[in-house]
C-alpha positions as CSV (number, residue, x, y, z in Angstrom):
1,X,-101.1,105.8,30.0
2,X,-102.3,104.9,33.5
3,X,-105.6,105.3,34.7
4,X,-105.5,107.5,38.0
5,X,-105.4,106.0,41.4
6,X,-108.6,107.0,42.5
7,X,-109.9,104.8,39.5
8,X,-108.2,101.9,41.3
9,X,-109.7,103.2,45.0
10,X,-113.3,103.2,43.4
11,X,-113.4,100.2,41.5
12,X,-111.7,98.2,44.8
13,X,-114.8,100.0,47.2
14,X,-117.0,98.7,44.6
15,X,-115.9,94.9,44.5
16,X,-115.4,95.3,48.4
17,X,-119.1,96.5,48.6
18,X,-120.5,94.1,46.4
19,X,-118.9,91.2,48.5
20,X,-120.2,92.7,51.6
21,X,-124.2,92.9,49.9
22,X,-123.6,89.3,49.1
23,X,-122.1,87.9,52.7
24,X,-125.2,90.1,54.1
25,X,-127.6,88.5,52.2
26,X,-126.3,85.1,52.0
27,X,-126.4,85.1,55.9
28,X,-129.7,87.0,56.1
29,X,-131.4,84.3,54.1
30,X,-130.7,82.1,57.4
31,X,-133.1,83.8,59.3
32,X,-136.5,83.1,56.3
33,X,-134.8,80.1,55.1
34,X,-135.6,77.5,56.1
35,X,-138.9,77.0,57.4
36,X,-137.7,75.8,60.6
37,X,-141.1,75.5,61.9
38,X,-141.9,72.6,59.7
39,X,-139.3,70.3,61.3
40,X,-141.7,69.8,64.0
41,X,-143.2,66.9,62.4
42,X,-140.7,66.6,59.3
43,X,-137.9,64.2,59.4
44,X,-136.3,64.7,56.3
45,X,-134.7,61.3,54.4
46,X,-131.2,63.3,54.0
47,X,-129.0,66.0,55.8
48,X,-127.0,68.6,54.8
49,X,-124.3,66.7,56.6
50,X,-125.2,63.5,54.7
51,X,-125.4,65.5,51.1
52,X,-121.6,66.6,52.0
53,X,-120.2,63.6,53.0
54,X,-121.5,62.1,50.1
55,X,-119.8,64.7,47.4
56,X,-116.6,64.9,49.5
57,X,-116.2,60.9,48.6
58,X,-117.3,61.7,44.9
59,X,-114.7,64.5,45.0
60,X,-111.9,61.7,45.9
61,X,-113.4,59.1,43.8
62,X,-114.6,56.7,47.0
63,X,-117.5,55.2,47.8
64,X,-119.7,56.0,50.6
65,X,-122.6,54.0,52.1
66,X,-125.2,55.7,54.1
67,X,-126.9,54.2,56.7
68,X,-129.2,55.5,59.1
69,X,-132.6,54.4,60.5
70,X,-135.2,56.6,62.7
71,X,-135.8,56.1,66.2
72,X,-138.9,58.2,67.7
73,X,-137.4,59.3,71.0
74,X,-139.6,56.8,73.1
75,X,-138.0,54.3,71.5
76,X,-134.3,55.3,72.6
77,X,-132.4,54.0,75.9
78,X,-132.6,56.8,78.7
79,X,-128.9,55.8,79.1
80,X,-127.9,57.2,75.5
81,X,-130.0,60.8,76.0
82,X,-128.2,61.3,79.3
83,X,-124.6,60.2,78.0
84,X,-125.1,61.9,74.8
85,X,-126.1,65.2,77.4
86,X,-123.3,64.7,79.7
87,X,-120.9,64.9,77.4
88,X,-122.1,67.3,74.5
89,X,-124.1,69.9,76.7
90,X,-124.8,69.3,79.9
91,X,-126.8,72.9,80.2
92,X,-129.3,71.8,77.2
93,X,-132.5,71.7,79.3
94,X,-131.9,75.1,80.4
95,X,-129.8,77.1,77.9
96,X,-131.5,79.0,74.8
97,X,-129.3,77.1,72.2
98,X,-125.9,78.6,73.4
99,X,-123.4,77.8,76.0
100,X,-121.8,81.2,76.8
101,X,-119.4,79.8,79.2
102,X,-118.6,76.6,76.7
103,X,-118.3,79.1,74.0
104,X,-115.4,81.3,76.2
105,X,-113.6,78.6,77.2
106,X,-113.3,77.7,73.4
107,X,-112.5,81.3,72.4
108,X,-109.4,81.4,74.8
109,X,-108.2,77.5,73.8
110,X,-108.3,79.2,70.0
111,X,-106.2,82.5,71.0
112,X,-103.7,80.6,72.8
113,X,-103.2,78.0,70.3
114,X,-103.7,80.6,67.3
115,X,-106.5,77.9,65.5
116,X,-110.2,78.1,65.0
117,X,-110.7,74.6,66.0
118,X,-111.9,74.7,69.4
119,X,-115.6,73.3,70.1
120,X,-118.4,74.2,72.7
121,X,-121.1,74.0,70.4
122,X,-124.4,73.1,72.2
123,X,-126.6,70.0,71.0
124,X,-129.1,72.5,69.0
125,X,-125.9,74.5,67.3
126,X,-124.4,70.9,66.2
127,X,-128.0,70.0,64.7
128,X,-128.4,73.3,62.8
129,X,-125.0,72.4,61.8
130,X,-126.0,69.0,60.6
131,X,-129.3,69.6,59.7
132,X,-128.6,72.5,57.0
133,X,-125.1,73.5,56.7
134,X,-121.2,72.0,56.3
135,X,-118.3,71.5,58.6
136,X,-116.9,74.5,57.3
137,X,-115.3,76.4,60.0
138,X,-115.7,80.5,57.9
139,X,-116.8,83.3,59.9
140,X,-119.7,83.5,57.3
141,X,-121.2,80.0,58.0
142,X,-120.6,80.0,62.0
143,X,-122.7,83.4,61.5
144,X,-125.6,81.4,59.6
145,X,-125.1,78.5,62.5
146,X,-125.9,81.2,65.3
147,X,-129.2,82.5,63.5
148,X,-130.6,78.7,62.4
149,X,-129.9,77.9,66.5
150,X,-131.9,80.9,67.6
151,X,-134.4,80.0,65.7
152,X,-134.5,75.9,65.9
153,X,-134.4,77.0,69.6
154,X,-137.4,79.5,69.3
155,X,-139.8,77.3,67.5
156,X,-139.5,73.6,68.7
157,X,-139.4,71.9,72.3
158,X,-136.1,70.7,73.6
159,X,-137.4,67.1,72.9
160,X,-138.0,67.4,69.4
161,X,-134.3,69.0,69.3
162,X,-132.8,66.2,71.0
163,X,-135.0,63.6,69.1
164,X,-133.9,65.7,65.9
165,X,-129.8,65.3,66.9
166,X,-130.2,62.0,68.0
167,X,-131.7,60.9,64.7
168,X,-128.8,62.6,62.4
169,X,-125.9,62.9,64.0
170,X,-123.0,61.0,62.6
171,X,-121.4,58.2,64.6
172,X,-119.0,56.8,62.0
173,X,-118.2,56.6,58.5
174,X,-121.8,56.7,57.2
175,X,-123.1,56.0,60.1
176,X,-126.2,58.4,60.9
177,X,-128.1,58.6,63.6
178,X,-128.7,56.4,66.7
179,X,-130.9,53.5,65.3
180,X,-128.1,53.0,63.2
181,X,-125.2,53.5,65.7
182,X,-126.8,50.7,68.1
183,X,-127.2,48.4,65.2
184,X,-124.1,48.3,63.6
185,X,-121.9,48.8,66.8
186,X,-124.1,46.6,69.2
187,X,-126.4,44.5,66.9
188,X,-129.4,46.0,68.9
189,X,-132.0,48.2,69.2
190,X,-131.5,51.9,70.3
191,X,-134.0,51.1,73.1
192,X,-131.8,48.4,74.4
193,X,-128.3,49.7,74.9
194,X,-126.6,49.9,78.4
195,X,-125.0,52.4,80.1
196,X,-122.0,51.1,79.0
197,X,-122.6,51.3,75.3
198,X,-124.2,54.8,76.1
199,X,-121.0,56.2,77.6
200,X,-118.9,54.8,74.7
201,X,-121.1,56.1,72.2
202,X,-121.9,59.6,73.5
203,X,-117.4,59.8,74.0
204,X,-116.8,59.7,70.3
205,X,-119.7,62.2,69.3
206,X,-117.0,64.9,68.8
207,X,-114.7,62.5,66.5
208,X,-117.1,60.0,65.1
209,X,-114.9,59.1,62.1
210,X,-111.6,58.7,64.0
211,X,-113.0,57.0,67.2
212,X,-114.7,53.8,67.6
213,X,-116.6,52.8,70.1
214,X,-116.0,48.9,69.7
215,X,-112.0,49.6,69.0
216,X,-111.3,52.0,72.2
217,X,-108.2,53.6,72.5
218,X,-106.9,55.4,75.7
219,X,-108.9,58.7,75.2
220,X,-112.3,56.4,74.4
221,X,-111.7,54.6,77.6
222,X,-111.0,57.3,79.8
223,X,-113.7,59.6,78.8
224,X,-116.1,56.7,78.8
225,X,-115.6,56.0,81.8
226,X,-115.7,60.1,83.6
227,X,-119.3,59.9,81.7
228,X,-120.4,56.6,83.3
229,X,-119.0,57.6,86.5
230,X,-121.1,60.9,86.0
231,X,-124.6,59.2,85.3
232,X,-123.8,56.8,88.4
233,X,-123.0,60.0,90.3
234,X,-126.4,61.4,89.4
235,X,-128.2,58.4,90.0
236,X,-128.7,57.8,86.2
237,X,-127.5,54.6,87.1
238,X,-127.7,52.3,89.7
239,X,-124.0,49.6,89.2
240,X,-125.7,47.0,92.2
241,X,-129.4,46.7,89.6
242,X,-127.4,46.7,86.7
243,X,-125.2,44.0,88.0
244,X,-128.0,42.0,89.6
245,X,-130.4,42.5,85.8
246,X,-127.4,40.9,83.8
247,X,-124.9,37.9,83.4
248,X,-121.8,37.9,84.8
249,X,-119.4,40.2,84.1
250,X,-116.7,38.4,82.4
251,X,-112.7,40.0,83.4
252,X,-109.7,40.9,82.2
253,X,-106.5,38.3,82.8
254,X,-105.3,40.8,85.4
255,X,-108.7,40.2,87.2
256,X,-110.2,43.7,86.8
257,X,-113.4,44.3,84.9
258,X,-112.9,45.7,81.4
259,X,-115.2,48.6,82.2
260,X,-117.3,49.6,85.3
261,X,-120.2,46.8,84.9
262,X,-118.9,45.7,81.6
263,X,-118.2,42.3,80.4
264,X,-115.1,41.8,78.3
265,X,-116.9,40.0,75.9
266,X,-118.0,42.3,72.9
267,X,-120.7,42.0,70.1
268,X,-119.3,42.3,67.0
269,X,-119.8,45.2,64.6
270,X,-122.2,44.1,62.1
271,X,-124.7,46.0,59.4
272,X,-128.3,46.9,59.3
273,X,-131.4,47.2,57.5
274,X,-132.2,51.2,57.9
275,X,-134.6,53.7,56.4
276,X,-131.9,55.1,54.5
277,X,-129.3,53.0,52.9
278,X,-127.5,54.6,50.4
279,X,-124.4,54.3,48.1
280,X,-122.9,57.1,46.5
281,X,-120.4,56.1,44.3
């Protein structure tokens, strides 16, 4: 004999409204946990970002190594915090963690493409992102993104969220953080790369794990280059001194230099010493 349909009605509300107390207080836990106050001074040795990388490998039986190395944020080139702004969030100084107009423009590339891929995620939403949660695009976890932002935005200064980003976002396979960017793209020091290197760096932010900034393809190169053209715009840099503080700029057989101010001539990619260096295997 059947049980009644109403059976069936009360026993879906009831798994319905259990899920619902769970998403509630799975994403109301963002907003005690956690203490976001203490990442005024705490630098922690690994990321959520790092943590999932390192069990998406296990999951497909690779190896990953970690490398990153902390740079205070008078220690890094002026060049890479302005690229890094021009091209991730040019409002940063002024906005409250959110780019309203970034975040419409995205909205409306989804709808007409019918994907929930599109960015304008600010530089503080991208370090709560890396910082404590996944890449996961679910409503649930953007929701969690929004509160952690409002709240790494409320209680530290915009330099300590820009040292924060700077110091854990992911340039590359494995590859965390500026120190460790500069050193293994560059062989040098985050407080020594140029313009240049700043602009190629800061392009492949948004794909660090298909771009290089060593190996440019068309879309490296032509982004580059708007963001160069940007800081030389702004006064950021000054082509003339830079030309007149360096070598000769080395060019291309057809007699054009291989990028504005650049020699042709690259350093090779090469490891580091870090903080962190960690296998997973």
């Amino acid at each position: 004999m059947r049980a009644p349909r109403f059976l069936y009605n009360r026993k879906l509300k009831a798994v319905v409204g259990i899920l619902l107390a769970l998403i509630i207080i799975d994403t109301g836990s963002a907003f005690v946990y956690p203490n976001v106050s203490r990442y005024k001074r705490y630098d922690p040795k690994m990321s959520s970002m790092m943590e999932y990388r390192i069990r998406h490998m296990r999951e497909e039986g690779k190896k990953i190594h970690i490398i990153r190395k902390w740079v205070p944020f008078s220690k890094i080139s002026p060049y890479i915090v302005r690229a890094v702004l021009i091209g991730e969030d040019d409002s940063f100084w002024h906005n409250s963690g959110f780019d309203v107009n970034g975040m419409e423009a995205a909205l409306e590339k989804d709808i007409k493409t019918h994907r929930l891929k599109a960015g304008g995620s600010t530089i503080t939403q991208q370090l709560a992102k890396n910082l404590f949660l996944t890449p996961s695009r679910n409503p649930v976890r953007k929701l969690k993104e929004a509160i952690l932002t409002w709240r790494l935005n409320r209680n530290l200064s915009k330099r300590r969220i820009l040292e924060l980003y700077l110091n854990y976002a992911e340039w590359g396979h494995g590859i965390f953080g500026i120190g460790a960017a500069s050193l293994h793209y560059y062989g040098a020091p985050a407080s020594r790369l140029t313009p240049e290197q700043a602009a190629r760096l800061a392009t492949v932010l948004p794909n660090p794990n298909i771009y290089s900034p060593t190996r440019p393809d068309r879309y490296v190169c032509r982004r580059s280059a708007i963001i160069y053209r940007v800081m030389v715009k702004r006064g950021i840099v000054m082509p003339d001194y830079e030309e007149a503080m360096n070598p000769a700029k080395e060019k291309t057989p057809e007699g054009k230099p291989a990028f504005p101010g650049e020699s042709t001539t690259r350093t090779p990619e090469s490891g580091s010493s870090s903080f962190l260096n960690f296998t997973a295997k």
